[in-house]
N, C-alpha and C positions, 0 to 999 in steps of 0.2 A: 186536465192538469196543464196548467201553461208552461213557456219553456222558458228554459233557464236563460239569462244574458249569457252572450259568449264568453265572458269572463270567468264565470263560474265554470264552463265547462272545462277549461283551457288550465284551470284549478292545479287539476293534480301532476299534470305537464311542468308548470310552473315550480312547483316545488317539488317537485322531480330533479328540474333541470340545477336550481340550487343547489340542490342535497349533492350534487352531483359533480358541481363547482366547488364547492367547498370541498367534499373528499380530495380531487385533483389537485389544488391547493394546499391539503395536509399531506399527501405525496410529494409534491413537489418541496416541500419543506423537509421532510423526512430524507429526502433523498440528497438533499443538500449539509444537511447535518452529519449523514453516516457516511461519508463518502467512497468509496472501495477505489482502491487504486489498480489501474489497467498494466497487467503485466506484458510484455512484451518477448516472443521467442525470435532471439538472433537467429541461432541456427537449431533447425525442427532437427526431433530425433535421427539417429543414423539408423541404419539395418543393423550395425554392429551391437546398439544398444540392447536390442531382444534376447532376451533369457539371460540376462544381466542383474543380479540384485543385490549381491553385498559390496558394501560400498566403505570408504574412510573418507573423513572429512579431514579436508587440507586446513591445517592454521592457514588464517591471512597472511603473518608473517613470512609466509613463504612466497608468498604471490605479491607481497607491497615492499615496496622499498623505502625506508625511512619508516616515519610516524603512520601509526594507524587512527586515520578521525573516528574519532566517536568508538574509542577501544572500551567506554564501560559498558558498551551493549553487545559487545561479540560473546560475553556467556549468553544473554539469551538469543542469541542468532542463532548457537550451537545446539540450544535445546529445541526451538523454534525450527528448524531445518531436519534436526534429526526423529523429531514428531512429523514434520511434514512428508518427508523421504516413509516414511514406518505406516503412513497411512496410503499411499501410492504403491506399497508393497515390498518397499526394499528393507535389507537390515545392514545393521551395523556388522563388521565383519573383521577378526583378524589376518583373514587373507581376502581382503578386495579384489573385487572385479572390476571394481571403480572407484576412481576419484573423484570426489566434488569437492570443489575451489568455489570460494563465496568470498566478495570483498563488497566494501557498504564505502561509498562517497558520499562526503557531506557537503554541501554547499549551505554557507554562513554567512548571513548576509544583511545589514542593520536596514528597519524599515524606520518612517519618520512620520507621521501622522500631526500635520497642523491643522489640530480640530477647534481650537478654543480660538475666540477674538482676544487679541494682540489689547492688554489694558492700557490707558495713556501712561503708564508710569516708565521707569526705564527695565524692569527686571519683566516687563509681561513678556516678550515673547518668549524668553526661558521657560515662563511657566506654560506658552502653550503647544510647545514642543514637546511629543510625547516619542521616544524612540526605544525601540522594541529588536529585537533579533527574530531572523526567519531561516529557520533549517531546513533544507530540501536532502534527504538521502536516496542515493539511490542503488539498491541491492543488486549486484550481479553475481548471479549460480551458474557454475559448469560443472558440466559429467563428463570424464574423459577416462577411455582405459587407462593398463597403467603404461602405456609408451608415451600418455600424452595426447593421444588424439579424441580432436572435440568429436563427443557422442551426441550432446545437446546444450542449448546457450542459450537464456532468455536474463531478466533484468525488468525493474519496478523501481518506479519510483515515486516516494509518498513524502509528505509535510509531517517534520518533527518538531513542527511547534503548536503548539507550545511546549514547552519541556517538560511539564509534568504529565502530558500525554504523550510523547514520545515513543513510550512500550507498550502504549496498546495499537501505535499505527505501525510502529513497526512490523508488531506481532500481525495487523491484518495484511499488512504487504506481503509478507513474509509465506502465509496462508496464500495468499494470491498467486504468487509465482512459484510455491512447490504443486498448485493443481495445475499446474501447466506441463508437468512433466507427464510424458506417458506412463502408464500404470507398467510395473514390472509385470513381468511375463513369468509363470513358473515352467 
């Protein structure tokens, strides 16, 4: 039987290596699409924090002075928070052992995208003027006994725009920086 040109042998290597570029490629697309936001721990747990578990959540209004931005989403912060805290093992409590203090910063900020060509007429660059709003929030959670003192401090920050997504990025921020917390201790 004669042999094969090297091309043929080198065959299933080839389309191997494709199949294989492309997968990488629908990764990298998928990864860019869903993007998780990196949470950050200020300050890591105390010693104090251990066999600690019931907890009250502080209103904002206690921790912000003036206006609260973006005050229609603090009901679902509160549900959001108090499902995250309930799956790390703490509960809700009439006599806390701990406070958490949650406040959300919004930065609002108009973007301007000059994508269209400028037509010779007078009103074209109006029309290719397209201008958008961009909202960055960013969530900061603290656990403190009740004298006050920081037990743990971490903080996320993720893209509320568009606005009609807003509650679901908040919601995986939100997800992001309550698994940050160390799981209660029974």
């Amino acid at each position: 039987m004669p042999a094969l040109p090297s091309i043929y042998s080198r065959f299933p290597e080839t389309v191997a290596m494709r199949l294989f570029l492309v997968l990488l490629l629908y990764l990298g697309l998928a990864t860019c699409s869903s993007q998780i936001p990196l949470a950050h721990v200020l300050s890591p747990a105390s010693a104090e924090l251990a066999g600690r578990r019931d907890f009250v959540l502080m209103a904002p209004e206690q921790v912000i002075a003036g206006d609260i931005p973006f005050h229609e989403r603090y009901s679902q912060l509160d549900q959001l928070l108090r499902q995250g805290l309930a799956q790390r093992g703490y509960r809700e409590s009439p006599q806390p052992e701990l406070r958490v203090y949650y406040w959300l910063a919004v930065q609002d900020r108009p973007l301007e995208f000059k994508v269209d060509v400028p037509s010779p007429n007078p009103l074209g660059p109006y029309q290719a003027i397209h201008r958008l709003r961009d909202a960055t929030g960013t969530l900061r959670l603290r656990l403190t006994d009740l004298d006050d003192r920081l037990l743990w401090e971490g903080l996320i920050s993720t893209g509320l725009s568009p606005a009609r997504d807003s509650a679901e990025l908040l919601e995986r921020a939100t997800h992001a920086l309550t698994q940050q917390i160390p799981a209660a201790s029974h």
